[in-house]
N, C-alpha and C positions, 0 to 999 in steps of 0.2 A: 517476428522472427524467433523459432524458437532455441535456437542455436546460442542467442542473444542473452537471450532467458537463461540459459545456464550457463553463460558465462558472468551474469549476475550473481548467478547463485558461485560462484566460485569467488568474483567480485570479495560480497557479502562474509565467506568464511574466508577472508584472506589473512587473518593471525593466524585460526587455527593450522590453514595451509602451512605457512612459513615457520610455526613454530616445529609442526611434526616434520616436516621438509629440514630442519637445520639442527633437528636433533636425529634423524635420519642422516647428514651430510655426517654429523660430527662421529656417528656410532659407526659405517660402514665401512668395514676394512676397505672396499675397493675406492672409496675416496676418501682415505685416511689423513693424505696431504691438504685436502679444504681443511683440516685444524692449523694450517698456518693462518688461513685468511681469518681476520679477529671476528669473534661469534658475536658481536653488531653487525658489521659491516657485510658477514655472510644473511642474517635476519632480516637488516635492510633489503638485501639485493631481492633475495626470494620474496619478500612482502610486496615490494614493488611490483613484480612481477603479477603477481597474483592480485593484488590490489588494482592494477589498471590495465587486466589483461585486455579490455574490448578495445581501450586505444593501442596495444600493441598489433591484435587482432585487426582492426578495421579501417585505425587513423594514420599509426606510424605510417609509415614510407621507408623501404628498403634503404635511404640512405640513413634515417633514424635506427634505423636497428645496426647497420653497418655502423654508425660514430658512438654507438652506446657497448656493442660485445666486441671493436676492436681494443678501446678502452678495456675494457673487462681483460680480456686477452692479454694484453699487454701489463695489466696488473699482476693476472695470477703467475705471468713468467717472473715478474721480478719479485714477487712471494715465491717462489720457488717451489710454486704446486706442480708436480707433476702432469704433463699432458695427459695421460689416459685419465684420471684420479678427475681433472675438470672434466671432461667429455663424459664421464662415469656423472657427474653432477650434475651436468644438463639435463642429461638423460632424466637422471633419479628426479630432477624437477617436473618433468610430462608425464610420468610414472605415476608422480604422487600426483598428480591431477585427474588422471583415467581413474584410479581407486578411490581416490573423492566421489566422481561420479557414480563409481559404480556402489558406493557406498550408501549413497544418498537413494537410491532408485527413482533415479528420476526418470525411466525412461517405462513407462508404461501402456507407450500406443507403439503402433507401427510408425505413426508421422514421427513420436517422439527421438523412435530410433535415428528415421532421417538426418534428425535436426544434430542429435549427439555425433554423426557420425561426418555431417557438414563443421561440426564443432571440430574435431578429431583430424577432420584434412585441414582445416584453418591452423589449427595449434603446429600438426606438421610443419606446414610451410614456416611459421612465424620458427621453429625451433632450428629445425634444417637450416633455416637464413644466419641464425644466432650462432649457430655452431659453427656456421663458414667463417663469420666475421672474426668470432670467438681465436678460433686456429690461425685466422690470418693474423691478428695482434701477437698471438702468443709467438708465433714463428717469426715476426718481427725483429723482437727483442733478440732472438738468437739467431737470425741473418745479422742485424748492428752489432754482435758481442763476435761470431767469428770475424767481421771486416774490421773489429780492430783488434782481434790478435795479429790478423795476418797483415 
């Protein structure tokens, strides 16, 4: 599967991902608020990511992605990251993966394109799922904080 294969190769450079990714996060006015999250714990998160993207890709299960970015979610409300600033984050993480790819040339046949473009609708699903969960933790924490004002 060639799809596979360059999710290997993304596998493979998963420092250098996460480090341009989190000096990326920390420099982007539009997600200026990720400088609350401590720059470990932002390096972790993105290396993870990148490090085991073919089990997010192929093994997780929609309830693993739901109990890992509600979490998440629910963290960056009580670091007091601004919701667009995280959704700007997510984003900037699929971003900086498309330009890996295209950086690298790997796509030199017509199958190649295929396979990148089977890669490209996998990553969607898996991010779009992340972003649902993502928003439902964060909106959490501020559904529990107005029901005990009121």
């Amino acid at each position: 599967m060639l799809a596979l294969r360059l999710v290997r190769l993304i596998e493979t450079h998963a420092d250098r991902l996460s480090q341009g990714l989190t000096h990326r996060l920390e420099n982007d006015p539009h997600c200026a608020d990720m400088r609350k999250v401590p720059r470990q714990e932002l390096a972790a998160r993105s290396h993870e990511i990148y490090r085991n993207l073919s089990d997010w890709l192929l093994y997780k299960t929609e309830h693993d992605i739901e109990h890992v970015y509600t979490e998440i979610g629910i963290r960056r409300a009580r670091q007091q990251v601004a919701f667009s600033h995280l959704l700007y984050a997510i984003t900037a993480t699929k971003e900086h993966l498309w330009i890996f790819l295209q950086d690298e040339g790997v796509v030199t046949k017509p199958v190649e394109l295929f396979a990148e473009m089977e890669l490209f609708r996998l990553l969607d699903q898996f991010f779009d799922k992340a972003l649902f969960y993502l928003a439902a933790g964060y909106e959490s924490v501020h559904v529990r904080e107005e029901v005990a004002v009121a």
